[in-house]
N, C-alpha and C positions, 0 to 999 in steps of 0.2 A: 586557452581558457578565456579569452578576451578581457573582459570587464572585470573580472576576479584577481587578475595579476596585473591591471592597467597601471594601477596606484604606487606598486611597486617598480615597474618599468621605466613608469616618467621621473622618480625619486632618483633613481640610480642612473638614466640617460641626462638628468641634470647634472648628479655629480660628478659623470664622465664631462660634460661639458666645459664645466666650472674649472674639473681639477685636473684633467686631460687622463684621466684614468678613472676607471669604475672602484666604486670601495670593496667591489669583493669579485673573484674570478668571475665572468662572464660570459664564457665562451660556449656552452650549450645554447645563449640566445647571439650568439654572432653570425651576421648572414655570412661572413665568409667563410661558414662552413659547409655552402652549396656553392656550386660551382657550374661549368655547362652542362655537364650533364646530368641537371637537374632539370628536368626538359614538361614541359605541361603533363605528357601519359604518365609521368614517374610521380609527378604532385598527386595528380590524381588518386594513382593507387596509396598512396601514404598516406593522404587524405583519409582516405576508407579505411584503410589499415588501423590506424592511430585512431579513429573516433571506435574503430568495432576493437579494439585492445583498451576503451575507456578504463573498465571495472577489473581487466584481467590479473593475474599475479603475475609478477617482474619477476622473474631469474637470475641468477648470475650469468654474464658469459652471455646475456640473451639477444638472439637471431631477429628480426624480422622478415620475411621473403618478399612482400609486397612491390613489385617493380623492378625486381633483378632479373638477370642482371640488368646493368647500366650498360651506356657505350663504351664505361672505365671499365674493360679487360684487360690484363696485361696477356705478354706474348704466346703465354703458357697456358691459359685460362683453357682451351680447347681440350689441349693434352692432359690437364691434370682433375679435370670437372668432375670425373667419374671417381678419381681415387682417390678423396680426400674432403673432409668436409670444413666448406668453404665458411669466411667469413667477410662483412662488410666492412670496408674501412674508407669513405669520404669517396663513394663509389665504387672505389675499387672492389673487384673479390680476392681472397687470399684467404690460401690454404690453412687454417687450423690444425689440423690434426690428418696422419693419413692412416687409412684401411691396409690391415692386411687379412688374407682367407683366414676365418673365424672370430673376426673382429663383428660388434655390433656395430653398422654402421649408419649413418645419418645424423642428425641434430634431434641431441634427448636430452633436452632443461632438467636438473636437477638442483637442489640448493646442495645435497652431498657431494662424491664422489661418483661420477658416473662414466659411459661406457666410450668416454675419453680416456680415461685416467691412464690404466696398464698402457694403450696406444701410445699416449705421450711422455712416458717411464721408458718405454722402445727409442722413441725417436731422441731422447735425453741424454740415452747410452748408446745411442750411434755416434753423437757427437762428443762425446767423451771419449770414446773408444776408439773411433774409427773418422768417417767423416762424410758430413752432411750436407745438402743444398738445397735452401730456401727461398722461394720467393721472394724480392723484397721490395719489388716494383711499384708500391704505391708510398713510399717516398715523395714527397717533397721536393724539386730538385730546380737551384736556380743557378746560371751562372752571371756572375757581376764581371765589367770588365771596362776599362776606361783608365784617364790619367788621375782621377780621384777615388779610384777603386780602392786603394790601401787608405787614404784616410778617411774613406765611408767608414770601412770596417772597421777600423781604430776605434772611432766613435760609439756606433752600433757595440760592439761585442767588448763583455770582459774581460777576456783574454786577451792576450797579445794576438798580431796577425801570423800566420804559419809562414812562413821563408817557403820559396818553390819546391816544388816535389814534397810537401810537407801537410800532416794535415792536424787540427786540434778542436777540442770539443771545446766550446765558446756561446754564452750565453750572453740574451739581449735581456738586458733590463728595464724597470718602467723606471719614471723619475722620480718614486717613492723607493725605489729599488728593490722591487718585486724582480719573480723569474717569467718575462713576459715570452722569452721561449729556449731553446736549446738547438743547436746545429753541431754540424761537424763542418769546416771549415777546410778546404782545401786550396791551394797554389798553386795550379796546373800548370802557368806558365807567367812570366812577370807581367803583373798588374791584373793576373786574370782568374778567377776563382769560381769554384765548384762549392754551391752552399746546399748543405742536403737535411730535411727535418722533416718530422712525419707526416703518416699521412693525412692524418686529420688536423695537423697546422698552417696545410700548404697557404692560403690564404689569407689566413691571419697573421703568420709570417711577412708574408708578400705585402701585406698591406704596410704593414709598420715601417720595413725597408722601401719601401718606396714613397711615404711619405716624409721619411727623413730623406730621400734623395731633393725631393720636391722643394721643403723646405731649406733646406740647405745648402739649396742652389749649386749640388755635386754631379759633375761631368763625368755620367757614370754609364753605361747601360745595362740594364738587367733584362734574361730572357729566361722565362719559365718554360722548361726543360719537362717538368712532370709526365706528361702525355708520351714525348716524344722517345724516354728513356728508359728501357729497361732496367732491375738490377737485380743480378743472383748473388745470394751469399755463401759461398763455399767454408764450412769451418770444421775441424776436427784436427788431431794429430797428424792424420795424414792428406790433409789441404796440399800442402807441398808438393807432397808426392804426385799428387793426381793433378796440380796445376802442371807442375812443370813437363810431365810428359806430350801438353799442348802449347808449349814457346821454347825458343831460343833464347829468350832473356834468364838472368839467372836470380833465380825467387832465393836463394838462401838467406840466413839469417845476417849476414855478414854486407849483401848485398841489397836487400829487399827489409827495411827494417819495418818493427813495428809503428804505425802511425807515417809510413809515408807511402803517396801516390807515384804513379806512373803510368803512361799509357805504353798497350804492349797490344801484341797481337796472340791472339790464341785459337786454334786451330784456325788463323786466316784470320777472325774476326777481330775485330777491332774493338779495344776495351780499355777504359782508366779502372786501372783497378788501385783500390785503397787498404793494406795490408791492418785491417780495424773488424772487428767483432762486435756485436752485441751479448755475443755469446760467452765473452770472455777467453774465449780459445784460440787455436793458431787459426786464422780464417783472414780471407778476402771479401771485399764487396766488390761486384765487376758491373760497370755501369756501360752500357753499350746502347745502340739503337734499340728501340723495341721490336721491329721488324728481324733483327738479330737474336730475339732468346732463344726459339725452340733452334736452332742451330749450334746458339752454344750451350744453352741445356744437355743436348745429345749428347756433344763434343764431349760433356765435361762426365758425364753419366758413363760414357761407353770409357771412358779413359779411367773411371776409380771401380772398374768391374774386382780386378786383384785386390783392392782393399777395402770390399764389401761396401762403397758406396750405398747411399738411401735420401729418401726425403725425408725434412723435417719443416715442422709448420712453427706459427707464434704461441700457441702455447706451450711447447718447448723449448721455442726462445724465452717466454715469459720466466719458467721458473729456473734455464741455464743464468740468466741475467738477475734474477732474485741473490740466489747462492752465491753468485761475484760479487754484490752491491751494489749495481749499477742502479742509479736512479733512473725513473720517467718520467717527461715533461706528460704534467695532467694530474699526475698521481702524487708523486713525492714533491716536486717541484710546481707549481703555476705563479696566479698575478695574486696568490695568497701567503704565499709564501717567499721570505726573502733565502740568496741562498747560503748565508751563512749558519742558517737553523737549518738546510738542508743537508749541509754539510760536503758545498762544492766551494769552500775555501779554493781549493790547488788548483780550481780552472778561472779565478776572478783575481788580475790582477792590480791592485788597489795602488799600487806604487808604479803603475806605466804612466808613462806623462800625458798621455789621452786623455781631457776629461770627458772617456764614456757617460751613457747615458747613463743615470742611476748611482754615479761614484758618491759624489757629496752624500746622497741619502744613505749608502751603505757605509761612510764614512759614519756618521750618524748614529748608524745603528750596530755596528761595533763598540761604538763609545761606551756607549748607553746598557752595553751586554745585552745578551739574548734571554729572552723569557722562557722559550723553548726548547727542543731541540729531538731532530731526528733518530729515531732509535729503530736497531736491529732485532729483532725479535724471535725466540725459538718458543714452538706452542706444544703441548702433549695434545692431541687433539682425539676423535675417532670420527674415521667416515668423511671429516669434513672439514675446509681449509679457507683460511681467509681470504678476503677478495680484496675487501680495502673499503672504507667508512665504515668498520666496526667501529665498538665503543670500545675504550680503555679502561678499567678499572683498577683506583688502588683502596684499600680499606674503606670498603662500600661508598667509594664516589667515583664518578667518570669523569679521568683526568686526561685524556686525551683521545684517541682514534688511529686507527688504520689506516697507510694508503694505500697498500697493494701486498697483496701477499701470494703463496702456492705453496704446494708440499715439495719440499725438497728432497729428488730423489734418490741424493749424495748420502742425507740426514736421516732419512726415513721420517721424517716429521715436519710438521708445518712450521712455514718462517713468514715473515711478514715485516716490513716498516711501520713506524706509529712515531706521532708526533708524541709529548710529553712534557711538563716542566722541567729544568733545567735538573733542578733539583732531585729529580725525579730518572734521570737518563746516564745512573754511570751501570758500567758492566756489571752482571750480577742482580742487578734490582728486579726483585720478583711482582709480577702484575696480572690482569688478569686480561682475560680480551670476550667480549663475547660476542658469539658466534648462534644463529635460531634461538636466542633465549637463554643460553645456558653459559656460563663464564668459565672459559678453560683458563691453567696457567699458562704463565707465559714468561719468561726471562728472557732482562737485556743480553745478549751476547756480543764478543767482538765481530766487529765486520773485519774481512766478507768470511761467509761460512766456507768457501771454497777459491783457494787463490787464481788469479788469471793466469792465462799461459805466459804472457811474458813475465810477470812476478817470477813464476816458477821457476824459470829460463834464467832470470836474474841472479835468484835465488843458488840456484845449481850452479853457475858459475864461480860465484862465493865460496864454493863447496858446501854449503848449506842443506840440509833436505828438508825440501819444503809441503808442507801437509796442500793434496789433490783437495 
């Protein structure tokens, strides 16, 4: 909108300037969110697109087609164009949701429940039941590697560094100690590491790490991977089963634990696979060449035929990953949020002798206690289910908001995260949320609504029984 928003832009690129971070997330106007192939014919048509969408009504979930695809296809993009309806993600396409005979298929905007919904209740309880493979190719993917490779990342990430064969979820801070992003952090080999974050941070990721190399005068190299890499995510009860019938290495629990890497071969192909979920379930991510999917797609397809193998897309990842707890960088966590109101205590640690980015300031603001705090949310709803920027209501005032929600198809009912006062956020506490107008209830619950496979696994060793 040029001149309309100018006043605001130069306000807030000053106090990125001044204070080496913006006062509020900013990452919808970050250029590193275009990348090559953002190419003049693709300006163009979004150009057009964007000014003839001026007046139109926004959706949730909402598509644009204008200039796809991109030259970002992952390997599979060929084989699965038809059976599934795709989405954009920082170029990429990726699967949403897949068709089967009698399904409505195509992209149908709805602010309800619409002719996704039953489809990804299917593809929810494949992976519950059975077991599923995803797309997940438009990942993020950088490897760091040099004799200051560990104390880049010391630096950089909250967490401790992963030991070899090891991998852990680790967050970069800003130096107000915001959540400037999320990775999963791998030790492929000593001093050599696998850093993987979504698709839509790949850049702005890349930037931060490499101006902390720059600055900090660290003998490091990093090479962005993204392009070059495919990745499937095989997950369900019987991952195992259907992994192992393509290696001679041995995937059991005893051998193959959760949260660590190894590279292996499977049917031939050559893969680091990392024994980590978003799903919450027993599952791998297998990172290979891109030129390698549709081979081990096949591989992996024709090997789980016995145990009813299927596709599954992101919005069945979205509400498998809701029901766990897992937080989103965007959604629950950004540069608005610190992450102790997020509540990733257990992955920031405060007492390593690193002074990470962000320490002091999170020191700070633990002192000071939090004013906020993230809550788990169960909603009586009809037809219709949070997305995330709802408003929060308690005794006709709006005390806080949504980040991300979906219907839970464990629950049969809508769940969602929402920020809140402190005061305001113990189990139990009845609220209200509104959704088109209308304010459903809504109560705190314990997280997560449905425990992860290795909780379970844990759990059951205890002799324990643990609630699905």
């Amino acid at each position: 909108y040029g001149i309309i928003h100018a006043g605001g832009i130069g306000k807030y690129l000053s106090d990125w300037i001044l204070e080496g971070e913006p006062p509020f997330d900013l990452i919808e106007l970050d250029p590193n969110r275009y990348g090559k192939w953002t190419t003049t014919e693709y300006t163009a048509a979004k150009a057009r697109e964007s000014y003839g969408f001026n007046n139109i009504v926004g959706y949730p979930k909402e598509e644009r087609f204008a200039g796809r695809p991109t030259e970002r296809t992952s390997g599979l993009y060929d084989l699965l164009k038809s059976k599934c309806s795709m989405g954009f993600h920082a170029g990429w396409e990726q699967p949403h949701w897949f068709y089967k005979p009698g399904d409505e298929t195509g992209y149908k905007p709805s602010f309800r429940r619409t002719n996704w919904f039953d489809p990804v209740g299917r593809e929810y309880k494949q992976v519950m039941e059975k077991v599923g493979v995803i797309d997940l190719s438009p990942f993020g993917k950088f490897k760091v590697k040099g004799t200051d490779s560990v104390k880049l990342l010391d630096h950089l990430f909250a967490n401790v560094v992963p030991k070899v064969g090891s991998t852990n979820i680790s967050h970069m801070l800003t130096p107000k100690g915001k959540v400037y992003a999320e990775l999963t952090v791998s030790q492929l080999y000593p001093g050599e590491f696998m850093l993987v974050t979504g698709s839509g941070s790949e850049l702005h990721d890349l930037r931060w790490i490499e101006e902390k190399v720059m600055r900090g005068g660290y003998k490091v190299e990093i090479e962005n991977m993204t392009d070059e890499m495919g990745v499937l995510g095989v997950a369900g009860p019987y991952a195992r089963q259907v992994l192992q019938k393509l290696t001679s290495e041995d995937l059991s629990d005893d051998s193959f634990k959760f949260l660590q890497s190894r590279h292996l071969k499977l049917s031939d192909i050559a893969v680091t696979a990392i024994r980590i979920s978003y799903t919450g379930e027993l599952g791998w991510e297998l990172y290979h060449r891109r030129e390698d999917s549709v081979a081990l797609y096949n591989a992996i397809m024709e090997a789980g035929q016995k145990e009813g193998i299927d596709n599954f897309g992101t919005y069945a990842l979205n509400a498998l990953r809701l029901e766990k707890g897992f937080r989103a960088w965007g959604a629950e966590m950004n540069c608005d949020t610190n992450p102790l109101e997020a509540g990733l205590e257990y992955f920031v640690k405060l007492n390593k002798p690193a002074d990470f980015t962000g320490k002091q300031a999170l020191k700070q603001i633990k002192e000071k206690g939090l004013k906020r705090q993230l809550v788990y949310l169960t909603l009586k709803t009809d037809n219709v289910d949070p997305e995330g920027n709802e408003s929060v209501w308690h005794n006709g005032k709006v005390i806080g908001n949504t980040t991300s929600g979906s219907f839970s198809y464990s629950a049969q009912q809508s769940l969602a995260f929402a920020y809140v006062p402190t005061e305001l956020s113990k189990v139990g506490q009845k609220l209200e949320v509104e959704i088109l107008g209308k304010n459903y209830p809504a109560i705190i619950v314990q997280e997560p609504l449905v425990l992860t496979e290795p909780t379970r696994m844990r759990l059951q060793r205890k002799g324990e029984t643990p609630k699905i």
